[in-house]
C-alpha positions as CSV (number, residue, x, y, z in Angstrom):
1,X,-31.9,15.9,-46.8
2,X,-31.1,18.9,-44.4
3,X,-35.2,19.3,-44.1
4,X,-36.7,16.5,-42.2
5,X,-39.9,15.7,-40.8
6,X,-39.2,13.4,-37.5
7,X,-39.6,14.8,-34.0
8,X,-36.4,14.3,-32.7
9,X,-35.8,15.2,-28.9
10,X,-32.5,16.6,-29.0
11,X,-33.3,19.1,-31.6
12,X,-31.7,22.1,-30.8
13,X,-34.3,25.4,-30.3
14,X,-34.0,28.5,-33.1
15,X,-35.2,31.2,-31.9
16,X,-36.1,33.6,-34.5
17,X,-35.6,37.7,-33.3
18,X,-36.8,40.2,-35.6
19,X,-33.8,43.2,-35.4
20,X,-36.4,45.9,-34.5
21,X,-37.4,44.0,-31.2
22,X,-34.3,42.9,-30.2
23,X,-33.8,45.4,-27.5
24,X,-37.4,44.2,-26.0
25,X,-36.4,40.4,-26.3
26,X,-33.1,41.5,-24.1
27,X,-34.8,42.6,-21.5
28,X,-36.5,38.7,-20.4
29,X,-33.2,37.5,-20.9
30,X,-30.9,37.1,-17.5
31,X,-28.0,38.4,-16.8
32,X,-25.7,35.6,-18.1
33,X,-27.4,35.5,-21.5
34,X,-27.3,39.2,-22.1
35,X,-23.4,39.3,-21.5
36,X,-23.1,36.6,-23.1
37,X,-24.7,37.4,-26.5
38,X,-22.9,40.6,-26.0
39,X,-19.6,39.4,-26.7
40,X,-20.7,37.8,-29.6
41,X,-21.6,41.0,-30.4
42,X,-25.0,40.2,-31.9
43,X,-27.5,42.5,-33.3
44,X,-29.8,40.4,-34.8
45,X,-28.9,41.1,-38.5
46,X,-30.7,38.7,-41.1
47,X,-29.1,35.6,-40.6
48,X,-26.8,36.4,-37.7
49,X,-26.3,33.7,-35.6
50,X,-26.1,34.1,-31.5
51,X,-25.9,31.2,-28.9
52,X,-27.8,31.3,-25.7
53,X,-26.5,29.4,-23.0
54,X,-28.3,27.6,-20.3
55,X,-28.0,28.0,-16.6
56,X,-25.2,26.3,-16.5
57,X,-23.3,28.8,-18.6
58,X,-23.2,26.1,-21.5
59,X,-24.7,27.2,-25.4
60,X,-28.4,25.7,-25.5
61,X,-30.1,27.5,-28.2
62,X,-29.5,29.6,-31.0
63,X,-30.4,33.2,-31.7
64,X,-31.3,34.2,-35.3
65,X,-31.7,37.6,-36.5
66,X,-34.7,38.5,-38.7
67,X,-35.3,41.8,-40.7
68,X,-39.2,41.0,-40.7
69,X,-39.0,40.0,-44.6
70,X,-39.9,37.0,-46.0
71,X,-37.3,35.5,-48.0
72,X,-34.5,32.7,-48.4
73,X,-32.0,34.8,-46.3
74,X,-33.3,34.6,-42.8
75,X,-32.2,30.7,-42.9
76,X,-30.6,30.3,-46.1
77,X,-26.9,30.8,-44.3
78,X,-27.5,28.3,-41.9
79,X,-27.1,24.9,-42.9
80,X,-23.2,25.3,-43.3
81,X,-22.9,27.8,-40.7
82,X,-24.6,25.9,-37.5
83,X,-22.9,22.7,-36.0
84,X,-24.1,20.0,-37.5
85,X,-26.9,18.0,-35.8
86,X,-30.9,18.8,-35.7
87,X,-32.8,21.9,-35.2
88,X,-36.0,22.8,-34.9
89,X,-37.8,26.4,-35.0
90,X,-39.5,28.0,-31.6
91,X,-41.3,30.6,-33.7
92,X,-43.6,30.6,-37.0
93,X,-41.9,30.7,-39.8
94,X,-42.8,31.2,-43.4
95,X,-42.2,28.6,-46.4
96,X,-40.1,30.5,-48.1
97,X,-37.7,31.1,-45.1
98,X,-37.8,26.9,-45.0
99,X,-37.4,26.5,-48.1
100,X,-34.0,28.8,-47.9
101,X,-32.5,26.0,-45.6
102,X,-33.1,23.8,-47.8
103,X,-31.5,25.6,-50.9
104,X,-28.4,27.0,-48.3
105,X,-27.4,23.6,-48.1
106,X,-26.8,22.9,-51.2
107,X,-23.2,21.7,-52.4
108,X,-21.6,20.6,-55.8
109,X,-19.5,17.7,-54.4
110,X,-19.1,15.5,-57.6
111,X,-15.0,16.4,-57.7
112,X,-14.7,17.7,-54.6
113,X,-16.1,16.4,-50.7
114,X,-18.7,18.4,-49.9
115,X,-16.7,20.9,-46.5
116,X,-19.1,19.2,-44.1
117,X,-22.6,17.9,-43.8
118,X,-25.4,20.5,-43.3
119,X,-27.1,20.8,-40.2
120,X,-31.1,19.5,-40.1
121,X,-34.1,21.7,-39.9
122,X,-37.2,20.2,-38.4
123,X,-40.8,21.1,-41.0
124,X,-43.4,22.0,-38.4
125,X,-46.5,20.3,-39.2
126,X,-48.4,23.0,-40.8
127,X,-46.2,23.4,-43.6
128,X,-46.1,20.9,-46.7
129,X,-42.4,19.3,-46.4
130,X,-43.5,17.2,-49.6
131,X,-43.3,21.0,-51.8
132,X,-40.5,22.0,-49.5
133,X,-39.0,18.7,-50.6
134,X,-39.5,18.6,-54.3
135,X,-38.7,22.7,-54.7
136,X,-35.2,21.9,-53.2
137,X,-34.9,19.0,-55.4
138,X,-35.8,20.5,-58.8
139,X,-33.7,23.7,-58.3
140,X,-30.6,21.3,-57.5
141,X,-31.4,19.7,-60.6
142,X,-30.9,22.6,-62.1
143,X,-28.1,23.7,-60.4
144,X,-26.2,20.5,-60.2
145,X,-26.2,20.6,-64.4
146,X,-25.4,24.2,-65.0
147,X,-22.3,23.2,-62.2
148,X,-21.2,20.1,-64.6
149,X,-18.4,20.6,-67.3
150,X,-18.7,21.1,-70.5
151,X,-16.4,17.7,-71.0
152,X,-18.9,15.6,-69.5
153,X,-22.5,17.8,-70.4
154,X,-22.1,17.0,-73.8
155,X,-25.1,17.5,-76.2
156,X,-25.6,13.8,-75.7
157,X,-25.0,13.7,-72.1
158,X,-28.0,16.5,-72.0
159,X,-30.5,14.8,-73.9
160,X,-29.8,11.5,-72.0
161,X,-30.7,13.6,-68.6
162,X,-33.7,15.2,-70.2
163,X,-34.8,11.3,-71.5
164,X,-34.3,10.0,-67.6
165,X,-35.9,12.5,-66.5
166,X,-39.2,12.0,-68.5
167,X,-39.1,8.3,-67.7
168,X,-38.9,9.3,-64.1
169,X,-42.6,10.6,-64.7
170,X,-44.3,8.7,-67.5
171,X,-44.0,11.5,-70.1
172,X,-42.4,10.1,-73.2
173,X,-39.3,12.1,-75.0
174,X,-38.2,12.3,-78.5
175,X,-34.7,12.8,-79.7
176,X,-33.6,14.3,-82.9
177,X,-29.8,13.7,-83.5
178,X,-28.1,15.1,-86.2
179,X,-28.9,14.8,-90.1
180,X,-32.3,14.6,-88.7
181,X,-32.6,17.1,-87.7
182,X,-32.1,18.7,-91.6
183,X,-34.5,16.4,-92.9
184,X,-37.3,17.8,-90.3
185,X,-36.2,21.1,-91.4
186,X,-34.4,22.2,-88.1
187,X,-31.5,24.0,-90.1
188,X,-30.8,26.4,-87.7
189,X,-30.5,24.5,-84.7
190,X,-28.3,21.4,-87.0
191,X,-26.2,24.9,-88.2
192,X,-25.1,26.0,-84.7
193,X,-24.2,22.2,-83.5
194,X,-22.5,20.6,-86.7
195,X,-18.8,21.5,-86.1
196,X,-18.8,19.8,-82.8
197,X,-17.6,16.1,-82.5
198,X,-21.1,15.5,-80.6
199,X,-24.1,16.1,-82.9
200,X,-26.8,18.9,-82.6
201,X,-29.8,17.6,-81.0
202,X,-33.5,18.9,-80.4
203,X,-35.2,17.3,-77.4
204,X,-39.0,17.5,-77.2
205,X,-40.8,15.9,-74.3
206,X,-44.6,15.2,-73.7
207,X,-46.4,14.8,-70.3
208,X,-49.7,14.7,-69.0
209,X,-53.6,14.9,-70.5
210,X,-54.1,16.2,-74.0
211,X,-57.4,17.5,-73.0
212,X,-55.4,19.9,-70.0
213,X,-54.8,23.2,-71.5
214,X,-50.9,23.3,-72.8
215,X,-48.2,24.9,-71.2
216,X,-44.8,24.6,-73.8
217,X,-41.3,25.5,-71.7
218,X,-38.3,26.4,-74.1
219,X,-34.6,25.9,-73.0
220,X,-31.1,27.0,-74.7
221,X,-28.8,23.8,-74.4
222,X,-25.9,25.2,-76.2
223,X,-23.8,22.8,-73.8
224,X,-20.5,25.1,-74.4
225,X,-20.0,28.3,-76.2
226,X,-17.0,29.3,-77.8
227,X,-18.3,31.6,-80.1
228,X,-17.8,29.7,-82.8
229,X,-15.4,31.2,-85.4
230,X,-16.0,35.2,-83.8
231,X,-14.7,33.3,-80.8
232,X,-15.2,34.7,-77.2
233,X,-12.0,36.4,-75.5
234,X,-10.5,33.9,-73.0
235,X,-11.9,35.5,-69.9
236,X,-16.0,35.5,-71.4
237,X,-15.3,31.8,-72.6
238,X,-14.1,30.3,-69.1
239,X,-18.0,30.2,-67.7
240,X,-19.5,29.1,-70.8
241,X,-20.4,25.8,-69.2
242,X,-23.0,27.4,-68.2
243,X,-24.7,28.3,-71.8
244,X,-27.1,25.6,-71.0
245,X,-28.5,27.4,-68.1
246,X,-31.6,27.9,-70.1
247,X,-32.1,24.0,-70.4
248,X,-31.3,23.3,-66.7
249,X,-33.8,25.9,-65.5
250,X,-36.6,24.3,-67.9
251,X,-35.6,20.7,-66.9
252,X,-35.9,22.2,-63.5
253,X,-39.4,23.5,-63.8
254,X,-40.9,20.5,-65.9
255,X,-39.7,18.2,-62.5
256,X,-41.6,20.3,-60.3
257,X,-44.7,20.4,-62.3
258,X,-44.5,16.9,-63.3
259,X,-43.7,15.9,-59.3
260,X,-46.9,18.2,-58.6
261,X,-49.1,16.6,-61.1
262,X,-50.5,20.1,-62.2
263,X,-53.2,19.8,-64.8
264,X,-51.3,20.5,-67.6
265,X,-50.7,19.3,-71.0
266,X,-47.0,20.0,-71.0
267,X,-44.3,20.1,-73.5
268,X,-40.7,20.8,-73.2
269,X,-38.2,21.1,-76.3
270,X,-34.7,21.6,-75.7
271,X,-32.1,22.4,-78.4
272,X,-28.8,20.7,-77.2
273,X,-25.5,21.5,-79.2
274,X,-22.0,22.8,-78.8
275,X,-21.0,26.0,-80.6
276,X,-17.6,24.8,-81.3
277,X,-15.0,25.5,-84.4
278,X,-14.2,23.4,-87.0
279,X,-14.1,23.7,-90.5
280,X,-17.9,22.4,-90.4
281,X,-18.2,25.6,-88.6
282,X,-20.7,28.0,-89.7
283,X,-19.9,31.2,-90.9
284,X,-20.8,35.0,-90.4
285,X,-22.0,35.8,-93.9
286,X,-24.1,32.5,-94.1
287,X,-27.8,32.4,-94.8
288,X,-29.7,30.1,-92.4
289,X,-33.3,28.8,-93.9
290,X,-35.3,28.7,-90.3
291,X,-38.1,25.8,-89.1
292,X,-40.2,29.1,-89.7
293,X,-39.3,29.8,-92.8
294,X,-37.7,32.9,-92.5
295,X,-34.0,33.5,-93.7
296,X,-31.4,34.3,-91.0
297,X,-28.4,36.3,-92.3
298,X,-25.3,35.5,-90.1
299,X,-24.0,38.5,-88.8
300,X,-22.2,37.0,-85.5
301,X,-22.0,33.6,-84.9
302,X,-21.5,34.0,-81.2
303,X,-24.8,35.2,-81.2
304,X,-26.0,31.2,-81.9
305,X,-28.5,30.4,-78.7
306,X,-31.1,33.0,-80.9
307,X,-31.0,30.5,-83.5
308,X,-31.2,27.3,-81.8
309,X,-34.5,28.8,-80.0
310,X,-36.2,29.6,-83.2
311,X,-36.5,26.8,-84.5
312,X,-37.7,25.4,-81.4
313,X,-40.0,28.3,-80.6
314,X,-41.7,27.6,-84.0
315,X,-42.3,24.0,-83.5
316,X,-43.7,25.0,-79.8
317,X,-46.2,28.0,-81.5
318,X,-47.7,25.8,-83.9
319,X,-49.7,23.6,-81.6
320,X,-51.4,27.3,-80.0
321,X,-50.1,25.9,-76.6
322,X,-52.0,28.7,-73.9
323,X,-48.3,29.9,-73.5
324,X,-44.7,29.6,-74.1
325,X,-42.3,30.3,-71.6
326,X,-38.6,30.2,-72.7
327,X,-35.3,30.6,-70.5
328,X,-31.4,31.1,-71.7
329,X,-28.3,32.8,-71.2
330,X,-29.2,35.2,-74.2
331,X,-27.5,38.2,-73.8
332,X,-24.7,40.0,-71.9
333,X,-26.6,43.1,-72.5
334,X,-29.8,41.6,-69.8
335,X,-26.8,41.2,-67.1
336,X,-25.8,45.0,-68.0
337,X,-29.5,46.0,-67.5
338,X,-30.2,44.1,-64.5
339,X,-27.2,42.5,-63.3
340,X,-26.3,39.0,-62.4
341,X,-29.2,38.5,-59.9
342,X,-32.6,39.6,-61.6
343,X,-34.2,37.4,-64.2
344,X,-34.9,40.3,-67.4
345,X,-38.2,39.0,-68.5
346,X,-39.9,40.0,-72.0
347,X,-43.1,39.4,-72.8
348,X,-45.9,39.9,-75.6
349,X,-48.8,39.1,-72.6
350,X,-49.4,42.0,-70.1
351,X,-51.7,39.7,-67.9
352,X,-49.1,37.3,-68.3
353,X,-46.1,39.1,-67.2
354,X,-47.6,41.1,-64.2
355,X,-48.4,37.6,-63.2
356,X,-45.1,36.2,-63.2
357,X,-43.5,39.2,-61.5
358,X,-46.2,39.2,-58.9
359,X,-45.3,35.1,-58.2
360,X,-41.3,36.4,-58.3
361,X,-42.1,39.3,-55.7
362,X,-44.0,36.8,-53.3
363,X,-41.4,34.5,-53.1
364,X,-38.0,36.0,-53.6
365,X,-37.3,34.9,-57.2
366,X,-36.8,38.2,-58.7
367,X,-37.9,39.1,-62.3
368,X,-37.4,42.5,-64.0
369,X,-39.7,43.1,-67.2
370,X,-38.0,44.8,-70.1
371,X,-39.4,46.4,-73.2
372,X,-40.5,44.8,-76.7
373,X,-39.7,48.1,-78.3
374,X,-40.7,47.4,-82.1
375,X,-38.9,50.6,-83.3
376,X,-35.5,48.4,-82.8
377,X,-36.7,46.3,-85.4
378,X,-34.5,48.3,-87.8
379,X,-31.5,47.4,-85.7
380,X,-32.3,43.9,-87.3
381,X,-32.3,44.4,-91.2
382,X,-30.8,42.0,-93.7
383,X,-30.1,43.5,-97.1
384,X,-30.0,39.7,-98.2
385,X,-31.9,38.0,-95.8
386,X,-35.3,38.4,-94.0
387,X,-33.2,39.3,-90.6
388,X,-30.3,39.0,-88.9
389,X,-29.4,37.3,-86.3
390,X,-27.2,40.2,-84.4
391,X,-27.8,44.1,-84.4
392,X,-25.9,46.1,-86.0
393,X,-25.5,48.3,-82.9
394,X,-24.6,47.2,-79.5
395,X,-27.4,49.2,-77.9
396,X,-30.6,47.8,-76.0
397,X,-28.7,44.1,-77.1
398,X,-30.8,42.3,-74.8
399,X,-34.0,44.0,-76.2
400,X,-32.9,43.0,-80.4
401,X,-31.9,39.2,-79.0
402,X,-35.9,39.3,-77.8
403,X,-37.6,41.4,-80.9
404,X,-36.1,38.4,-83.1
405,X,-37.7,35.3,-80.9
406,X,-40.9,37.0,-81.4
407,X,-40.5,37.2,-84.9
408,X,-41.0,33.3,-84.0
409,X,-43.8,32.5,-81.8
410,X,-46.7,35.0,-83.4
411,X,-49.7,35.4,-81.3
412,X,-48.8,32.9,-78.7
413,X,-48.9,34.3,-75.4
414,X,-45.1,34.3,-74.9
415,X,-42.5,35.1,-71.9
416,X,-38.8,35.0,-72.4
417,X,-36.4,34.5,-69.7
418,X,-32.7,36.3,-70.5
419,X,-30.9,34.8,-67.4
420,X,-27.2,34.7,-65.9
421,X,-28.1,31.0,-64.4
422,X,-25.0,31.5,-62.2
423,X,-24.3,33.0,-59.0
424,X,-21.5,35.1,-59.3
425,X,-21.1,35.1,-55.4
426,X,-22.5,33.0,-52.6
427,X,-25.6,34.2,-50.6
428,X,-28.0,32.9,-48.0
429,X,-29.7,30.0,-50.0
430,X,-27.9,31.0,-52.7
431,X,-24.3,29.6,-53.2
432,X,-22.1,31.0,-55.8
433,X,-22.2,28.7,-59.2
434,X,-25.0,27.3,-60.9
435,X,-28.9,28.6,-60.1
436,X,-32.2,28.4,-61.5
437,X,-33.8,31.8,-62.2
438,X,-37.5,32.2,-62.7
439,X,-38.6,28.9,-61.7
440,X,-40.3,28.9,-58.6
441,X,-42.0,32.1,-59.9
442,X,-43.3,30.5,-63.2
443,X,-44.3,27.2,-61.3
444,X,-46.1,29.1,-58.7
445,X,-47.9,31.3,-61.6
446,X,-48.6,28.0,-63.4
447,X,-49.9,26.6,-60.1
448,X,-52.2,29.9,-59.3
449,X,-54.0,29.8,-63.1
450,X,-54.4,26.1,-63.0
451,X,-54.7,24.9,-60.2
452,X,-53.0,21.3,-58.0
């Protein structure tokens, strides 16, 4: 754990020095330290490191520079950058500046050793190491999935991590495995999975008091996406471990709040299949009968996570949870709107989304509301069926892929998460591959209407 909470003597002192006041903070320096810090050249950038030696002319403490905002970066390069050994912080610092250490020192070692052990921060006191502790361990959840292959994430392999991890908390889980999931009229989600050698699978997992008002998390677990038979170019195929992102981040999010013990009467239901090709494949041109009722002409089948989520979006609106919230890598057209790094958010709740974007502001997990324009719907005519499942144009994609999930969760207050999951480079606290986007924003809006 690279955030501890023993004194420890021979931590080394961070100072923290905000770039504006650097000039200032110079000037109580002596003369060795000033010429010293001057051929490291440092300028107190966000995150740039400077050691400050002792009177004997030997490196004692570490300068950090500081922008003055509150976010993962100021610390978030450090764990990998600084020696290794333990630190502790001379100034105030925020949680979220903690909580970057502990996300920066995140690394996917399961192939590969780790390059080195992360240096140690020392918590001070007034902050709650126990959140710090639990946030750092849910988004690795997250993370370390997303980061596995698709040859060991299997469907199966996703719906035994889901199972462990509700036995981990006392919430019980439900699996529905293949044929089943025909007979319970899941058609759409047993239509996307079928042609892969691991069957399609719809997880649903119940924790906490009935009588707590009901919070319902959504996840796309399509485990790998080839695109099924209009199969993805080589180079849009070679991250598609990552089509479970959706899960992972809702997995991710039901630790936390389970670890929290928020008063909630939660529910998470994950679809969990492979879009592979067989000849059990489905088929554009295919007519899918939904859990909803509502016919689903195939128009692309590499547009399959929409139709594993409606089905489970139906079975999470009929119990009239307070709210849905669903996550998945949706849409190439969301990372073309926002980019790789912003979480495009829809929603059919004003006071719901302002909320969410207001927790994403306030602690660095940015979220970018796009429009439910309605006047698309015409993009989404069937002359066969009630819909379709792709637009006939490529314009406002991302904003069709959302228009038909509504079509499945009626008056439910609803957000949907269209997310990259993946960090296409590394930053402070956030190292390139797998990521959790959205989650500490809806656990901290969860947390602020309902309470600890």
């Amino acid at each position: 754990m690279s955030l501890i909470t023993e004194p420890n003597g021979n931590a080394i002192n961070i100072r923290l020095i905000q770039t504006d006041q650097l000039e200032e903070w110079l000037q109580g320096l002596g003369d060795k330290s000033r010429a010293w810090l001057a051929k490291q050249q440092f300028r107190a950038k966000s995150g740039e490191v400077g050691w400050i030696p002792d009177e004997s002319g030997i490196p004692a403490e570490v300068a950090v520079g500081w922008d003055g905002q509150n976010d993962l970066a100021t610390l978030g390069g450090l764990p990998l950058t600084l020696a290794e050994g333990v630190y502790q912080l001379t100034e105030p610092a925020s949680e979220l500046q903690l909580l970057g250490w502990g996300l920066g020192a995140y690394q996917f070692d399961r192939y590969k050793e780790g390059k080195r052990q992360p240096a140690e921060l020392r918590v001070p006191e007034e902050h709650d190491a126990e959140h710090l502790a639990n946030t750092v361990a849910a988004i690795s959840l997250a993370r370390d999935l997303i980061n596995l292959p698709a040859d060991e994430l299997t469907p199966s392999r996703l719906a035994e991590e889901a199972v462990q991890l509700a036995d981990a908390h006392g919430a019980s889980a439900e699996v529905i495995e293949g044929d089943e999931l025909l007979a319970r009229n899941f058609s759409a989600i047993h239509a996307v999975g079928r042609a892969a050698a691991d069957a399609p699978r719809l997880i649903d997992i119940r924790w906490g008091d009935p009588g707590h008002p009901r919070v319902t998390l959504v996840g796309k677990g399509v485990c790998f996406d080839s695109g099924g038979l209009d199969i993805k170019p080589a180079n849009a195929m070679r991250t598609m471990k990552k089509d479970m992102g959706g899960a992972a981040n809702v997995l991710g999010l039901a630790q936390l709040i389970m670890t929290a013990n928020l008063p909630l009467r939660l529910r998470v239901l994950v679809p969990s299949v492979e879009n592979a090709i067989s000849s059990d494949a489905y088929r554009p041109g295919d007519i899918i009968q939904t859990y909803k009722g509502i016919t689903v002409e195939v128009d692309n089948t590499d547009a399959e996570g929409r139709l594993v989520l409606c089905d489970a979006l139906t079975l999470a609106a009929e119990e009239s949870p307070d709210l849905i919230l669903d996550y998945s890598t949706l849409t190439g057209s969301a990372r073309s709107a926002v980019g790789a790094e912003i979480a495009a958010m829809f929603s059919n709740d004003d006071p719901l989304a302002s909320g969410l974007i207001e927790a994403g502001n306030e602690l660095d997990d940015p979220i970018w509301r796009m429009p439910l324009y309605q006047p698309y719907e015409y993009l989404l005519k069937s002359n066969v069926a009630d819909t379709v499942n792709s637009a006939s144009s490529p314009y406002g994609g991302a904003i069709t892929a959302a228009l038909f999930l509504q079509k499945f969760v009626g008056d439910t207050p609803w957000a949907h998460f269209d997310i990259m999951a993946y960090n296409t480079r590394s930053r402070p606290g956030r190292p390139e591959g797998g990521e959790a986007m959205g989650v500490r924003a809806a656990y901290q809006y969860l947390r602020n209407r309902y309470g600890s």
